[in-house]
C-alpha positions in Angstrom: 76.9 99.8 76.2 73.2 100.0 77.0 73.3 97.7 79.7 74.1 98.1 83.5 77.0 96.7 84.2 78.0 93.6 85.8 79.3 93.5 89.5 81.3 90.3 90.6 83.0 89.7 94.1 85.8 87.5 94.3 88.2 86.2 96.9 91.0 86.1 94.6 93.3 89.0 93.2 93.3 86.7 89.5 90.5 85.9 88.1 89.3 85.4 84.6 86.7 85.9 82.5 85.0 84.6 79.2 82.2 86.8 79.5 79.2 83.6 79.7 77.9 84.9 82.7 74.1 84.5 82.5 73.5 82.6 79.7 72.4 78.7 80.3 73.3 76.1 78.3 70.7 74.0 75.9 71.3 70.8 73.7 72.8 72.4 70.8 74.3 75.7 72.3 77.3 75.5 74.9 77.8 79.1 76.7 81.3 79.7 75.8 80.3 79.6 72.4 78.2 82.5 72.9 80.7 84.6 74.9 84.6 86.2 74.2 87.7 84.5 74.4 89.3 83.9 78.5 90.6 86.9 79.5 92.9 86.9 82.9 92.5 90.0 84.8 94.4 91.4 87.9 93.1 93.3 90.4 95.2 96.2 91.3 95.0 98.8 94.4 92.1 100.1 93.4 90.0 96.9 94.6 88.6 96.2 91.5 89.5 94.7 87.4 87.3 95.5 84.3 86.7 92.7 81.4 88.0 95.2 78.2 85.2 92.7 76.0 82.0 92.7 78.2 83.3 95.0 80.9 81.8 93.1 83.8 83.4 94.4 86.7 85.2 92.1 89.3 85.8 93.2 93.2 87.7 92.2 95.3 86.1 91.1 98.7 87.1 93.8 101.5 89.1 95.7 99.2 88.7 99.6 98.7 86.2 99.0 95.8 84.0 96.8 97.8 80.8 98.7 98.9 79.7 96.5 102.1 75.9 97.7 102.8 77.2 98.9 106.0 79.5 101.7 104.1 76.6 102.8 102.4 74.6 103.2 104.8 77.1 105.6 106.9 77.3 107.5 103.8 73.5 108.1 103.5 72.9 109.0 107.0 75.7 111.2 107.3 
């Protein structure tokens, strides 16, 4: 895919997805019409689950995948 990919956080290790992220509803259009079937995903160890249709990524809050800005800013300075 062409496009940069999509970053969620979530609180919960199960989430889903139906891949209507970003796209706002009009009169004759609903989003999930223009999306993928729901997918449930599980986040594993590694922090973090990836949607095998749109691949938008979900993290997990404070797990090992989650970048916090402080992280990244020991990693530049170092």
């Amino acid at each position: 895919m062409s496009q940069a990919q999509d970053i969620t956080l979530v609180d919960n290790p199960r989430v889903w997805c139906d891949g209507t992220s970003g796209i706002r509803p009009c009169a004759s259009v609903s989003p999930s019409a223009l999306g993928h079937p729901r997918v449930w995903l599980e986040i594993d160890e590694s922090g973090a689950a990836t949607c095998g249709y749109c691949e938008r990524q979900f993290v997990l809050k404070g797990g090992p995948a989650d970048r916090a800005p402080e992280i990244q800013v020991e990693i530049q300075s170092a």
